[in-house]
C-alpha positions in Angstrom: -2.9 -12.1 -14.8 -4.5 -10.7 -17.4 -3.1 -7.2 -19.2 -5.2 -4.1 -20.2 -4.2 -1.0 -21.9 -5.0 2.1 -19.9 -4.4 5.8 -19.3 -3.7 6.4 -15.5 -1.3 7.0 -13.4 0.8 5.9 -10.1 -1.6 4.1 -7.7 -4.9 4.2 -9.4 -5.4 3.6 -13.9 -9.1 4.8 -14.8 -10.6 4.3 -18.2 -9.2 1.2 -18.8 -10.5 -1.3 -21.4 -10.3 -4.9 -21.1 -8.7 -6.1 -24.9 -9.4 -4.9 -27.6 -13.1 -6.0 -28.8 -14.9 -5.4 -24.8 -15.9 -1.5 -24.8 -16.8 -1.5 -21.3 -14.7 0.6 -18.9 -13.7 0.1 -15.7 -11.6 1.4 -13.1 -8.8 -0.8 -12.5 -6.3 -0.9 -9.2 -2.2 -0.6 -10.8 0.5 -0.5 -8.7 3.2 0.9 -11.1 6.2 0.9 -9.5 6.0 -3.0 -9.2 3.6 -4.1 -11.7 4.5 -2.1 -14.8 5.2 -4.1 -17.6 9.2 -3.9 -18.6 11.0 -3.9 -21.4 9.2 -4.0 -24.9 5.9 -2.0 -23.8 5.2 1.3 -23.0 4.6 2.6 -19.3 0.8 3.3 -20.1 0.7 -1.0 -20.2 -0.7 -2.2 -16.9 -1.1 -5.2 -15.2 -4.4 -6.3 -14.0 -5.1 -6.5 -10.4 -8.7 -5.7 -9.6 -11.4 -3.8 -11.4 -14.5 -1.9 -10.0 -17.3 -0.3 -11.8 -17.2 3.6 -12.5 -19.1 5.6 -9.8 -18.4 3.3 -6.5 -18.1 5.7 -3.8 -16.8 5.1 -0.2 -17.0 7.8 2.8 -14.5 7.5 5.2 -15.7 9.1 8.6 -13.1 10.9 10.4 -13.2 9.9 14.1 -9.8 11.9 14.5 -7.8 9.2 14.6 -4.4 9.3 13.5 -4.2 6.8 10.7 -7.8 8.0 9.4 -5.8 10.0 6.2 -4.1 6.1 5.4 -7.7 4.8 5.2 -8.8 7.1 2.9 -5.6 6.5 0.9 -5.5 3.3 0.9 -9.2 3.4 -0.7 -8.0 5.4 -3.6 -5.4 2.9 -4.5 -7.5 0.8 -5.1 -9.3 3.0 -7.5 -12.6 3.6 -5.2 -14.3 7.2 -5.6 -12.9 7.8 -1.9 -14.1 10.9 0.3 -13.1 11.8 3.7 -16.1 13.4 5.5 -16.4 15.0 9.2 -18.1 12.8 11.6 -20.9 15.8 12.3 -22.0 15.3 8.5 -25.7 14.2 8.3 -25.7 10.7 7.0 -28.8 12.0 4.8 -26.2 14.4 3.1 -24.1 11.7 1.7 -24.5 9.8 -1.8 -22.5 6.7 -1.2 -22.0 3.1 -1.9 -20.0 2.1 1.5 -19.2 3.9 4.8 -15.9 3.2 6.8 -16.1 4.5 10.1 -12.4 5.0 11.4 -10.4 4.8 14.4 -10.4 7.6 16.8 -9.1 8.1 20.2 -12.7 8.6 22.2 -16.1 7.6 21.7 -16.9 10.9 23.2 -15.9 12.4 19.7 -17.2 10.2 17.5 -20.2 12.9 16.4 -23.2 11.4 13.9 -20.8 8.1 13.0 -23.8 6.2 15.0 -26.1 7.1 12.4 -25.0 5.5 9.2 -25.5 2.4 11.3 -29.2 2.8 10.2 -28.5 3.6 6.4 -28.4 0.9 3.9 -25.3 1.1 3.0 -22.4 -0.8 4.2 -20.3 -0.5 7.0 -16.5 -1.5 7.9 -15.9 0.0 11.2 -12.4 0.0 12.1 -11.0 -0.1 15.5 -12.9 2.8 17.4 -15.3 2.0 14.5 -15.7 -1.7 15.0 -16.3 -0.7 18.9 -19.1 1.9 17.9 -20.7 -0.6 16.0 -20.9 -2.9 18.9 -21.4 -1.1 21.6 -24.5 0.6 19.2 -25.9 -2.8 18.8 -26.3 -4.4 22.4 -22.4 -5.7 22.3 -20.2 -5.0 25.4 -16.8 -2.6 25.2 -14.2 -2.6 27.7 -10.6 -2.3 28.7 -7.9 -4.7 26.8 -5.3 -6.3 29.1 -2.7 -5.8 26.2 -2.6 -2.5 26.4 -1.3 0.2 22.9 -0.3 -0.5 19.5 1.5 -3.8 18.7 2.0 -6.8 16.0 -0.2 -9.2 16.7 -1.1 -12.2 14.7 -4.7 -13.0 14.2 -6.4 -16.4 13.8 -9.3 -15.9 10.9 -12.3 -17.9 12.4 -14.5 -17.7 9.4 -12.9 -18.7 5.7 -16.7 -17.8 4.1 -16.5 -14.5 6.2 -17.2 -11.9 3.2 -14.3 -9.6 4.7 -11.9 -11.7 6.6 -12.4 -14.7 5.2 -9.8 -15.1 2.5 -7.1 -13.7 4.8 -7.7 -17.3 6.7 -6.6 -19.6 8.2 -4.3 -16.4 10.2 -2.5 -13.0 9.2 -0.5 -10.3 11.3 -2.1 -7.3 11.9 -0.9 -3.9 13.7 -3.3 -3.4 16.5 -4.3 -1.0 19.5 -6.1 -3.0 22.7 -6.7 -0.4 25.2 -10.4 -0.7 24.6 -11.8 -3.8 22.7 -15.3 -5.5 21.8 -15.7 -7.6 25.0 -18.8 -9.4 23.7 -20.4 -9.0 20.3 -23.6 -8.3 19.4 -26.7 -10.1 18.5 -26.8 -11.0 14.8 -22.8 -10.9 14.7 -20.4 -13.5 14.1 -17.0 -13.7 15.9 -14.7 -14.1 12.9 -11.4 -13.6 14.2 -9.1 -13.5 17.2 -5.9 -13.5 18.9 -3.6 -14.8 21.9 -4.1 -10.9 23.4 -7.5 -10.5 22.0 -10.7 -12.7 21.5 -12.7 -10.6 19.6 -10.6 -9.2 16.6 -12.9 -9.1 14.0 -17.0 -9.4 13.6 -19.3 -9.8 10.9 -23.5 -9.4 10.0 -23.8 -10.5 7.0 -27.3 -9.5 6.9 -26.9 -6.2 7.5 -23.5 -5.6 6.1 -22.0 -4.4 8.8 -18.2 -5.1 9.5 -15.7 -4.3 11.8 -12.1 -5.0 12.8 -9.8 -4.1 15.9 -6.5 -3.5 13.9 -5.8 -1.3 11.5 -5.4 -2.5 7.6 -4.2 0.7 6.1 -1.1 0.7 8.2 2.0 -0.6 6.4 2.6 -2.8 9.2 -0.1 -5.0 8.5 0.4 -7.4 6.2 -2.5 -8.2 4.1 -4.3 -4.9 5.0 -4.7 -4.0 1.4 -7.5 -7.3 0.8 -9.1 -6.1 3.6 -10.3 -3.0 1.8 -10.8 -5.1 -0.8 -12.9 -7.4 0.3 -15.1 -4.3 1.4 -15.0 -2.7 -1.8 -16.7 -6.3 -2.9 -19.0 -6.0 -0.4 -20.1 -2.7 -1.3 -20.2 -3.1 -5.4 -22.4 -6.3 -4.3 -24.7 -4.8 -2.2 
């Protein structure tokens, strides 16, 4: 990979200039602790993972689940202008480049998240989320016959799939499945599933409007981390 020179600090290096003769600064993703450079370089030399332009913003709309905190965490590692925002907060009211709708325990309490659905931004929807979106859209919700949280590996229908797809051809996830999309919605591709599960992840590409049924900012997920990501992609893109 290729090395920059930066000021920053653990998780997240900002103003950081590719070499010596490109002036443009980005915002670059460092995970010190296993990436720092040893030896013959100081600590401020950083290895290269991802960059983002300056000013990318991502909401994260609490649904009051218990992971929702991880999400918005997991967001700033990466270096994303991250803000976590109450659910009853007018999408009108919000100057972003992304929405992620999170998990939650009831779509009884899921406030305004229903209305960024019509915004023009992107939207990763993430368990309760991904449901919201679905059920919003025509799709059908239901009971899972698997029940709470397990680790459950997921079969990635979809290797072009802007969010899942390079986690193909299957990954292991941490995942509740005591309600799931039954049946997706028009305009949305089934992109991934499981033994326990058949709908475990949907796309519209169109639209730009994601979701998934586990939960990628948990540690127990392995490749949780590209998820966001691929989002953040998504988002810079759109």
């Amino acid at each position: 990979m290729s090395m920059i020179v930066a000021d920053g600090w653990l998780g997240s290096v900002r103003n950081a200039r590719f070499g010596e003769d490109d002036p443009k600064r980005y915002t670059v993703t460092a995970r010190a602790s296993e990436d720092r450079l040893s030896g013959s370089v100081p600590d401020r030399f950083y290895r290269l993972i991802r960059y983002v332009p300056p000013m990318t913003k991502i909401v994260v709309v609490d649904n009051h689940g218990q992971f929702t905190h991880l999400e918005d965490r997991a967001l700033r590692d990466l270096g994303v202008d991250s803000e976590l925002i109450d659910n009853d907060t007018p999408p009108e009211d919000v100057d972003a480049d992304g929405v992620v709708l999170s998990g939650g325990p009831d779509m009884d309490r899921t406030g305004r998240s229903a209305e960024y659905l019509e915004s023009e931004m992107p939207v990763l929807g993430i368990c309760l989320g991904m449901q919201l979106i679905a059920e919003e859209f025509g799709g059908r919700v239901g009971s899972g016959e698997y029940g709470g949280y397990a680790d459950v590996t997921v079969d990635l229908l979809s290797p072009e799939d802007p969010l899942t797809g390079s986690l193909h051809p299957e990954t292991r996830v941490w995942a509740s499945h005591a309600d799931e999309v039954k049946e997706v919605p028009d305009g949305f591709e089934r992109t991934a599933s499981s033994d326990v599960c058949g709908i475990e992840a949907m796309s519209d590409t169109d639209r730009d409007l994601y979701g998934v049924q586990w939960h990628p900012e948990v540690a127990h997920t392995e490749e949780g981390d590209e998820v966001f990501e691929n989002f953040l992609e998504i988002c810079t893109e759109a």
